[in-house]
C-alpha positions as YAML, in Angstrom:
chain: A
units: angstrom
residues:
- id: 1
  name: UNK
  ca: [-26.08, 29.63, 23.40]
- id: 2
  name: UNK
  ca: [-25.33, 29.29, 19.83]
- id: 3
  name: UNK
  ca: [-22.17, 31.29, 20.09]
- id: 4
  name: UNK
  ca: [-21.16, 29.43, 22.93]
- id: 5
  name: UNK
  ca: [-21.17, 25.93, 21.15]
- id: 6
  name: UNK
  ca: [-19.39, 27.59, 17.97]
- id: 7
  name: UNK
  ca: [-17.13, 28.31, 19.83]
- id: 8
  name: UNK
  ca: [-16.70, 25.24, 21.83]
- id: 9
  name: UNK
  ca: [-16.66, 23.54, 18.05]
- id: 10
  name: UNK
  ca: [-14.19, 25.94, 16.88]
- id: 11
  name: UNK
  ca: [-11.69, 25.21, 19.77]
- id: 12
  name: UNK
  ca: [-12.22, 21.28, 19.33]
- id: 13
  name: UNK
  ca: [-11.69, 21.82, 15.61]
- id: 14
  name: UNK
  ca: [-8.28, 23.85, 16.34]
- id: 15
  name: UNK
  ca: [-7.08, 21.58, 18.68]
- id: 16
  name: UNK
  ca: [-7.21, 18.46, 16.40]
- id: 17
  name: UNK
  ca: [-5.64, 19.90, 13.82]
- id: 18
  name: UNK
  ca: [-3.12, 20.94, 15.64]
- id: 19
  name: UNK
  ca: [-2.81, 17.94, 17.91]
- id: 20
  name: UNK
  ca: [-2.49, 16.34, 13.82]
- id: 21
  name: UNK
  ca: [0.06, 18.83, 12.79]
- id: 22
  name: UNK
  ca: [2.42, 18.09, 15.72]
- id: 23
  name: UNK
  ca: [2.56, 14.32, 15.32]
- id: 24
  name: UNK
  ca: [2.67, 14.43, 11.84]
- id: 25
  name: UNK
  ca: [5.46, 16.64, 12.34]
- id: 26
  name: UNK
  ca: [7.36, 14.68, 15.19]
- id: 27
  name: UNK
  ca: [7.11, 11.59, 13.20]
- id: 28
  name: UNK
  ca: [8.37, 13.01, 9.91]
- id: 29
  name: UNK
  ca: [11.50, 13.80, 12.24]
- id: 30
  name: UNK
  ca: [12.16, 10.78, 13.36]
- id: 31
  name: UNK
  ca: [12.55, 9.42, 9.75]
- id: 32
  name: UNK
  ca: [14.58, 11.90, 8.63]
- id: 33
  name: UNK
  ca: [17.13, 12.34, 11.72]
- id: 34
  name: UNK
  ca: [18.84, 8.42, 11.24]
- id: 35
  name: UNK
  ca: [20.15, 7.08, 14.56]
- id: 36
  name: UNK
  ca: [24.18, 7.89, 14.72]
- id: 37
  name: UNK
  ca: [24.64, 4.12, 15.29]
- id: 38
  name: UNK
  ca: [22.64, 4.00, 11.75]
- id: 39
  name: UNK
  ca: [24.82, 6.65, 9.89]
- id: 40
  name: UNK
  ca: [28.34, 5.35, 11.02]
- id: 41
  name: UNK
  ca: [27.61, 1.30, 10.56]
- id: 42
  name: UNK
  ca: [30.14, 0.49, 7.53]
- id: 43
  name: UNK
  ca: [31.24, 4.10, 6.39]
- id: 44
  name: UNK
  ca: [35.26, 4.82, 6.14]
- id: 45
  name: UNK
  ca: [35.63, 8.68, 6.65]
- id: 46
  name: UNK
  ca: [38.42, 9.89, 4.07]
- id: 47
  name: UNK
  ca: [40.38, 12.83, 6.48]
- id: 48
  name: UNK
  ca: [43.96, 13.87, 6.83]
- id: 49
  name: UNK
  ca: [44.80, 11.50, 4.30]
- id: 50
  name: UNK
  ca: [43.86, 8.65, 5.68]
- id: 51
  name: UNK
  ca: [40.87, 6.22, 5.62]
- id: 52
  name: UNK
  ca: [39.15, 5.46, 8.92]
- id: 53
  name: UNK
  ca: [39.12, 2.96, 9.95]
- id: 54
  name: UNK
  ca: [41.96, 1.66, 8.02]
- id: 55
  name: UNK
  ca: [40.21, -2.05, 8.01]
- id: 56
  name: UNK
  ca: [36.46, -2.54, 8.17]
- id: 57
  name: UNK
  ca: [34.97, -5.66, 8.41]
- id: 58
  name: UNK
  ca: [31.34, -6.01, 6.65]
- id: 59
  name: UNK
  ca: [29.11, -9.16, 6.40]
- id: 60
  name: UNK
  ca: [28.76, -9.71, 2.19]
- id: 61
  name: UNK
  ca: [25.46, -7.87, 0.73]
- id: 62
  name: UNK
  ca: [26.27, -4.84, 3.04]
- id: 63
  name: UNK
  ca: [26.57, -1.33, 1.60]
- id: 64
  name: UNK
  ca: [30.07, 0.33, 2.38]
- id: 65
  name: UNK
  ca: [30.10, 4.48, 2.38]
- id: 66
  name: UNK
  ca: [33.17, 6.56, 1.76]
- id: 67
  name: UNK
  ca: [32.79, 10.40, 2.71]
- id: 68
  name: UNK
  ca: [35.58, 12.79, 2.05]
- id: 69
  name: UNK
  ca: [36.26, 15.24, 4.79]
- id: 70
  name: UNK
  ca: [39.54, 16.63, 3.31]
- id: 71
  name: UNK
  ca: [39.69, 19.73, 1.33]
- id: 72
  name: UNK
  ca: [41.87, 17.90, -1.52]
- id: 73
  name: UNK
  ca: [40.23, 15.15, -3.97]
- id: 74
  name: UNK
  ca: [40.17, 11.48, -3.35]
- id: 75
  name: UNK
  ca: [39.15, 8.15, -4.79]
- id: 76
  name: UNK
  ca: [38.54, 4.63, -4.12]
- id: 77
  name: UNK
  ca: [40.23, 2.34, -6.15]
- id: 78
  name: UNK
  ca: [39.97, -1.72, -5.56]
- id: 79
  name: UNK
  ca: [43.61, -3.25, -5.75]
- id: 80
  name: UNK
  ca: [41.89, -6.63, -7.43]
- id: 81
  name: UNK
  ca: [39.49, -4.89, -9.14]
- id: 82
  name: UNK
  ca: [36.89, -6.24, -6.58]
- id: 83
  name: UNK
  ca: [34.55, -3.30, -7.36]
- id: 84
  name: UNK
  ca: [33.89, -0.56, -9.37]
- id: 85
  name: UNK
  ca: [36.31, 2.49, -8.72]
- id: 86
  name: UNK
  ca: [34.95, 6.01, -7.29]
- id: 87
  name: UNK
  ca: [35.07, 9.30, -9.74]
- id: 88
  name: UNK
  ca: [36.96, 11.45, -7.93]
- id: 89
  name: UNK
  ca: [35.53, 12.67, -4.50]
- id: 90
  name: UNK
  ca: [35.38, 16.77, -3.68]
- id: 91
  name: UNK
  ca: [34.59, 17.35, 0.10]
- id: 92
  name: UNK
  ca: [31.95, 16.25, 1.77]
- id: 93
  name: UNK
  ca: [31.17, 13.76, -1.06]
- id: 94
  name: UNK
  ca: [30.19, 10.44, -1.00]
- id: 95
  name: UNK
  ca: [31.18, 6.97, -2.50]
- id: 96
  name: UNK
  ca: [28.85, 3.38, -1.75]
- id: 97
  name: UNK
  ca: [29.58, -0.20, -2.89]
- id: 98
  name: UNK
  ca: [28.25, -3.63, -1.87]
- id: 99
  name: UNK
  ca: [30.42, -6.08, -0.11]
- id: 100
  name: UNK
  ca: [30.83, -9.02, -2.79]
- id: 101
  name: UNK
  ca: [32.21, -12.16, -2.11]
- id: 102
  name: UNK
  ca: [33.61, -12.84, 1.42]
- id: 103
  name: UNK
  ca: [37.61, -12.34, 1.06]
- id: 104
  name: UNK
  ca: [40.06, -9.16, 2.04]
- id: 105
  name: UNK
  ca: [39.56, -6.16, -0.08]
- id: 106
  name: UNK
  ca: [42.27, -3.89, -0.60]
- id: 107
  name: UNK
  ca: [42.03, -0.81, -1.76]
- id: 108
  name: UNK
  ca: [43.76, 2.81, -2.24]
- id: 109
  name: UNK
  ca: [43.73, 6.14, -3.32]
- id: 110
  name: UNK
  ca: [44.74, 6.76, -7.15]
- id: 111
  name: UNK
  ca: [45.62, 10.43, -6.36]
- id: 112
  name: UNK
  ca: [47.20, 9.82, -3.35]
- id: 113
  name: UNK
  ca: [48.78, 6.37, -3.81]
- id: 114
  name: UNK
  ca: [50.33, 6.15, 0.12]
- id: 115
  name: UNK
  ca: [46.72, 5.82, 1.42]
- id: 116
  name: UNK
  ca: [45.31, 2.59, 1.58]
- id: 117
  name: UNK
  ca: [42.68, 0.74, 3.36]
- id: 118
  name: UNK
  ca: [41.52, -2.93, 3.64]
- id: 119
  name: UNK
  ca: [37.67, -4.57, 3.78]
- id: 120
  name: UNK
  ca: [37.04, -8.11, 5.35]
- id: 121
  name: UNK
  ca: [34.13, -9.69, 3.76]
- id: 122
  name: UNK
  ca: [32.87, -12.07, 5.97]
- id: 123
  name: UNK
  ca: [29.64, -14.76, 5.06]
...
């Protein structure tokens, strides 16, 4: 008898901690695996040379993301000095800035002069 309930406890035992191990663990996923609508919402992917999209249009406060996927160097450099430039991006590196004032944004590459991209700040 005795053995019998240990092990009944011993299974119980198991079985929450494991039941507490896999949600912990299916939650902690969820956090850390953003939604692809989340990751793409205001970033311009630097590739081929070119910034894409060439215009994005942001609502003022939002954060803008710039990710180099070319194998060469890039920056971001505002045209009106609307906001700080980028140090120089290596691939798969990443620039952010806040949308300021509503306006157009222009900006470009300092090593690269020929690409250039625009921002619409709307209110």
């Amino acid at each position: 008898m005795y053995t019998s309930i240990s092990r009944n406890k011993t299974v119980r035992i198991l079985f929450a901690i494991s039941s507490l191990f896999l949600s912990n663990f299916t939650l902690g996923q969820s956090e850390k695996e953003p939604s692809a609508e989340g990751t793409k919402k205001n970033q311009i992917v630097i590739k081929d040379f070119h910034f894409a999209p060439q215009t994005l249009t942001v609502k003022s406060g939002e954060k803008i993301t710039w990710i180099n996927r070319d194998e060469e160097p890039h920056t971001v450099v505002s045209v009106e000095k609307q906001f700080k430039k980028s140090a120089p991006l290596d691939t798969d590196q990443e620039f952010t800035t806040i949308a300021g004032a509503p306006g157009t944004y222009s900006y470009f590459c300092s090593v690269h002069p020929k690409m250039t991209g625009t921002i619409v700040v709307e209110k």
